[in-house]
DRENDO-1510 file (C-alpha; in Angstrom, 1 decimal, always signed):
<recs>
REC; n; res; u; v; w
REC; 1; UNK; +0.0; +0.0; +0.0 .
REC; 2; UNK; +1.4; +3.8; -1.3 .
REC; 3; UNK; +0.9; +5.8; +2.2 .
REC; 4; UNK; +0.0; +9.3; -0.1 .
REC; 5; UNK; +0.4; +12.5; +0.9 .
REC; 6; UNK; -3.3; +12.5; +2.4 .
REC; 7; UNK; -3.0; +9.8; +4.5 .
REC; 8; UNK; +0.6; +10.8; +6.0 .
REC; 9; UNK; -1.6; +13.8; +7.5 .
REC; 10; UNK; -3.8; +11.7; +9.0 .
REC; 11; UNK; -1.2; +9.1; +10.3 .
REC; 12; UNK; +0.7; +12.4; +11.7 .
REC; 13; UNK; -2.3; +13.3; +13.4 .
REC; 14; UNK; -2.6; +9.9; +15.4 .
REC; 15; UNK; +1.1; +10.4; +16.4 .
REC; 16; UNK; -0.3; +13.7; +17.2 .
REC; 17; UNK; -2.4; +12.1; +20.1 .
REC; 18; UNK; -0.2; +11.1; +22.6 .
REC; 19; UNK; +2.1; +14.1; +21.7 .
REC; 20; UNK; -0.5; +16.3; +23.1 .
REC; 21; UNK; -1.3; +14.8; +25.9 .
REC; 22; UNK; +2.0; +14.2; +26.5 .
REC; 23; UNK; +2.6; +18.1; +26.1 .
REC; 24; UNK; -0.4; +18.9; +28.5 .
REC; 25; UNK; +0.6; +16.9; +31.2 .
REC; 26; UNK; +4.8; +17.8; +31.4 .
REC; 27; UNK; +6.5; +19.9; +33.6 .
REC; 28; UNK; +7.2; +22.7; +31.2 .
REC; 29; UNK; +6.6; +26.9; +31.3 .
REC; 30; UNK; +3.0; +27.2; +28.8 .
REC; 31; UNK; +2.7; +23.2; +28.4 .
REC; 32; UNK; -0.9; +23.7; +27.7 .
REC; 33; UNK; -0.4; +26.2; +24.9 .
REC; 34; UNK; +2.2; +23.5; +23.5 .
REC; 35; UNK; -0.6; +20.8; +23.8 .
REC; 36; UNK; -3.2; +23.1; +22.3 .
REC; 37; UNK; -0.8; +24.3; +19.2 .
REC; 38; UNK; -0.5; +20.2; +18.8 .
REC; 39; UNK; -4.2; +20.1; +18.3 .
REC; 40; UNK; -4.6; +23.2; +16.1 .
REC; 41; UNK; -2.2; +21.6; +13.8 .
REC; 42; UNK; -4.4; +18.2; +13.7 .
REC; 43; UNK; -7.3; +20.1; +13.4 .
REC; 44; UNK; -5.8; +22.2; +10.4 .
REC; 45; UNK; -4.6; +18.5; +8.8 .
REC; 46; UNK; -8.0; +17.2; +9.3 .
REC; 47; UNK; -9.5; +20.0; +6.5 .
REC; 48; UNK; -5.8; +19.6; +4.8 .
REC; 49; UNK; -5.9; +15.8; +4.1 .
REC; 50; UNK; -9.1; +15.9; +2.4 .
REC; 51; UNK; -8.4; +18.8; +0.7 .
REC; 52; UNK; -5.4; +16.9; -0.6 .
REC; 53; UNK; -7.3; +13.8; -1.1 .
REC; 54; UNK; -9.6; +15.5; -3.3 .
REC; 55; UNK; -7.5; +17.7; -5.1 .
REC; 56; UNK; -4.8; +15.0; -5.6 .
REC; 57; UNK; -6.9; +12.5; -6.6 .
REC; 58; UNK; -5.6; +10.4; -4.1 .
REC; 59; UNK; -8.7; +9.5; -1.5 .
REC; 60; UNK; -8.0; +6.0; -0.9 .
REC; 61; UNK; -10.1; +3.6; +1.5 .
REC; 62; UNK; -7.4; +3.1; +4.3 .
REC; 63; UNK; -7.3; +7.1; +4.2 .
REC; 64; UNK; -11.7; +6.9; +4.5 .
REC; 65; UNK; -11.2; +4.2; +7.2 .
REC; 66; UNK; -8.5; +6.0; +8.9 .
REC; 67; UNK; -9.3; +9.9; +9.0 .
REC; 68; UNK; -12.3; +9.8; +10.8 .
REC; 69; UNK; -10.9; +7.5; +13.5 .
REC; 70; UNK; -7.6; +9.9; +14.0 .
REC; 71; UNK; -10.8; +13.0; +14.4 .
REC; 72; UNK; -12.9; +10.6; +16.8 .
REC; 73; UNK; -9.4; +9.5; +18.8 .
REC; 74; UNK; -7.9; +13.0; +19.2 .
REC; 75; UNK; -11.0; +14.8; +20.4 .
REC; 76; UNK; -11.9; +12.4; +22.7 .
REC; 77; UNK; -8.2; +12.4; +24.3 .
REC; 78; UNK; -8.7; +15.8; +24.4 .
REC; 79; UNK; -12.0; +15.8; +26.4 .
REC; 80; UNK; -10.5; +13.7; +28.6 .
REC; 81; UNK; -7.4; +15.8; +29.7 .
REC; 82; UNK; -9.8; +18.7; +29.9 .
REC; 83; UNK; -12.4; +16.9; +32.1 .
REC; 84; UNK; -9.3; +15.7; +34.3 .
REC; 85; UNK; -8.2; +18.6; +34.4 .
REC; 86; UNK; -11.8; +20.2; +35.5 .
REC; 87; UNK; -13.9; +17.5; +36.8 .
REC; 88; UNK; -17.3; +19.2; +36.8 .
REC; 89; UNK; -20.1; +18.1; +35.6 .
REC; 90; UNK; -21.0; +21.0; +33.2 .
REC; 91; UNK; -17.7; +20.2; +31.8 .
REC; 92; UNK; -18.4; +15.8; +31.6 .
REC; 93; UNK; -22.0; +16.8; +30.3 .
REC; 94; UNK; -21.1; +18.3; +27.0 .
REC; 95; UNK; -17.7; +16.2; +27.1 .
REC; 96; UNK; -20.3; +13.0; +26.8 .
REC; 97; UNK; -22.4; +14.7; +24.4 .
REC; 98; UNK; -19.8; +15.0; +22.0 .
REC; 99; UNK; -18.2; +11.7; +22.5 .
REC; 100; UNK; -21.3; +9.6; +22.5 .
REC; 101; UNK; -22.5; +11.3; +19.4 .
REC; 102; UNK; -18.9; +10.2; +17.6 .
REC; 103; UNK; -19.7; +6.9; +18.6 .
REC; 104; UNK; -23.3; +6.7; +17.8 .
REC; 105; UNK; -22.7; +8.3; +14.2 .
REC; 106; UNK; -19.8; +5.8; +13.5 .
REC; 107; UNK; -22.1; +3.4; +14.4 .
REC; 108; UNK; -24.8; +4.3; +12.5 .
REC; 109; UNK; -22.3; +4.9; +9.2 .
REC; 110; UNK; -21.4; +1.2; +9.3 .
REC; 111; UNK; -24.9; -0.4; +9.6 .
REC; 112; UNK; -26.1; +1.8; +7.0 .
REC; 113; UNK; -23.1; +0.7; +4.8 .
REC; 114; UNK; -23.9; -3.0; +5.3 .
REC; 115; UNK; -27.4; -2.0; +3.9 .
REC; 116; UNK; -25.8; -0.3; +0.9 .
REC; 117; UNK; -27.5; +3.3; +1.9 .
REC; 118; UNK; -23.9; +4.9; +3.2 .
REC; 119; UNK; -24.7; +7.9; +1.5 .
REC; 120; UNK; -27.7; +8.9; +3.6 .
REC; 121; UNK; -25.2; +10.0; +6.7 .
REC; 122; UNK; -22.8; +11.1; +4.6 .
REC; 123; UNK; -21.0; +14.0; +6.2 .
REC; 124; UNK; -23.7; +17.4; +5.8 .
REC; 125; UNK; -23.0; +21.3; +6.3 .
REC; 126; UNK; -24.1; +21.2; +10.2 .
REC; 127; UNK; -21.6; +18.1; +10.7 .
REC; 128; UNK; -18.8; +21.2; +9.3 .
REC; 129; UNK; -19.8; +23.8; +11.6 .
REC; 130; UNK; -20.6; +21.8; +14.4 .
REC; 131; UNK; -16.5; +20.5; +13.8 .
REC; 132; UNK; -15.9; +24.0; +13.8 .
REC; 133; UNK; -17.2; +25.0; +16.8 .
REC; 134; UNK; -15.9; +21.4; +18.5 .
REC; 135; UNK; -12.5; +22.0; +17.6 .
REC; 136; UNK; -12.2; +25.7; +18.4 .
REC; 137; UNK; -14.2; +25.2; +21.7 .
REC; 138; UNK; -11.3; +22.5; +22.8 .
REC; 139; UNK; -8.2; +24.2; +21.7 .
REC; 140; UNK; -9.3; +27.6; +23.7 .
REC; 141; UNK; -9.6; +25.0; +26.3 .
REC; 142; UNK; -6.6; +23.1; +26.2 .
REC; 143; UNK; -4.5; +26.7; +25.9 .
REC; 144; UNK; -6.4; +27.8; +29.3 .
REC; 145; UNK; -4.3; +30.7; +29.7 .
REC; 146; UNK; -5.7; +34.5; +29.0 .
REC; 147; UNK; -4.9; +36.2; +26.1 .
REC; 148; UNK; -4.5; +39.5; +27.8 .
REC; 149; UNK; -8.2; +40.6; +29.0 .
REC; 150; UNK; -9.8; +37.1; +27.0 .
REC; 151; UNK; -10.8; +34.7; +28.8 .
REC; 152; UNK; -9.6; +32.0; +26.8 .
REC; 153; UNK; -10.8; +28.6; +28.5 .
REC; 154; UNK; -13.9; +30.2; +29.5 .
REC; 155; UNK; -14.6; +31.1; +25.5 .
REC; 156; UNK; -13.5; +27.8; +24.6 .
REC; 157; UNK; -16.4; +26.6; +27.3 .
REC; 158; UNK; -19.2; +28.6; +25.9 .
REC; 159; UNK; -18.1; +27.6; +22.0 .
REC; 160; UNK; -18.4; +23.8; +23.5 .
REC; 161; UNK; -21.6; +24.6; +24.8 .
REC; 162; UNK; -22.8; +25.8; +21.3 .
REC; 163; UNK; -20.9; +22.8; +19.8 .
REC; 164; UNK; -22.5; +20.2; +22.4 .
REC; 165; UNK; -25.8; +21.9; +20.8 .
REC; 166; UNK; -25.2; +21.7; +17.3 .
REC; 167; UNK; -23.4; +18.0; +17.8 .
REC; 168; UNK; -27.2; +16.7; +19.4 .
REC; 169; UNK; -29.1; +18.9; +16.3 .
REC; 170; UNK; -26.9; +17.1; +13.5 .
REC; 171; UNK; -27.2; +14.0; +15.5 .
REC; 172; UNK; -30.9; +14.3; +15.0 .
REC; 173; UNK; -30.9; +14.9; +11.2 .
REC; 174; UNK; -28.3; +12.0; +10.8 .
REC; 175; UNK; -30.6; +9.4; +12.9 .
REC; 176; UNK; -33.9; +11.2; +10.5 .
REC; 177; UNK; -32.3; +10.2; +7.4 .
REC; 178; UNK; -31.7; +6.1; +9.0 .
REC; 179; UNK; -34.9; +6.5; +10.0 .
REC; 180; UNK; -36.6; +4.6; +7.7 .
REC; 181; UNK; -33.9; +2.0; +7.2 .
REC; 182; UNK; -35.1; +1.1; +11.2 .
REC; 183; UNK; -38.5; +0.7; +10.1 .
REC; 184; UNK; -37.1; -2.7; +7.6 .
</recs>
C-alpha cells in the first residue's frame, strides 16, 4: 500500500495524540499552549488531508477508514485531559455529548453501509460547523491561559456549549435520514 500524501496527514495526526497529551501533562513553562498548538495543527490537517485527497486525486479507502478514527481519537483524548483537568459536571456533560454522538454516528455509518445506503449520513454542512465549533471550543480550552483581558478557557467553554448543541441537532438529522432504514 502507497501511504499518499493524504494519508501521512492523518497518520501524523494519530502520532499527534499522545504528543499532546504528553505536552499537557509535562512539567514545562506554557505546556498547555504547547498541547493546544499540537491540536490546532491536527485540526488544520484534518481540512488539509481531504483537501489533498480530493485535489490529488488520491482518496484512498485506508485514508476513508483512517481519518475519521484519527478525528474521533484526538477529540476524545482531548475531552479527557480537559475533564481531568476540571472534573465538573458541566464540563463531563457536553464532554459525553460529543463523545457519544462520535460513537453513535460511527455506528450508524457502518450499519447503514452493510445496507448499501452509506450515502444517507454522509457528512452534511451542520456536521462542518458543528466540527468548527468542537475544535475551536477544545483548543481555547486546552491553551487555558488568558490572552490578555480574553478569557480563553472560558470562551472555549461557551463555544463547547454551542458545539454540544449543534453535535445533538446534527445527531438528530443524521438518525432522521436512518430513520426509515429502522422501520425494515
Amino acid at each position: 500500500m502507497k501511504l499518499t500524501l493524504p494519508t501521512q496527514l492523518t497518520l501524523a495526526r494519530v502520532i499527534a495524540i499522545p504528543l499532546m497529551g504528553l505536552a499537557y501533562y509535562v512539567d514545562l513553562p506554557h505546556n498547555t499552549i504547547i498541547a493546544a498548538l499540537i491540536f490546532i495543527v491536527a485540526a488544520i490537517t484534518d481540512w488539509l488531508d481531504g483537501y489533498l485527497a480530493r485535489r490529488l486525486n488520491q482518496a484512498s479507502a485506508f485514508g476513508a477508514f483512517l481519518d475519521p478514527v484519527a478525528d474521533k481519537l484526538i477529540v476524545a483524548t482531548a475531552l479527557a485531559v480537559l475533564l481531568q483537568q476540571d472534573p465538573r459536571l458541566a464540563v463531563m456533560i457536553p464532554a459525553a455529548i460529543i463523545i457519544g454522538r462520535e460513537i453513535t454516528i460511527s455506528a450508524l455509518r457502518e450499519w447503514m453501509a452493510e445496507l448499501g445506503q452509506r450515502s444517507k449520513v454522509n457528512v452534511a454542512g451542520l456536521g462542518k460547523w458543528k466540527t468548527g465549533f468542537q475544535m475551536t471550543a477544545i483548543s481555547m480550552m486546552l491553551w487555558r491561559e488568558d490572552f490578555g483581558p480574553l478569557p480563553i478557557y472560558d470562551i472555549g467553554y461557551g463555544l463547547l456549549l454551542v458545539a454540544s448543541v449543534l453535535t445533538v441537532w446534527s445527531m438528530c438529522l443524521y438518525l432522521r435520514a436512518a430513520w426509515p432504514s429502522f422501520q425494515n
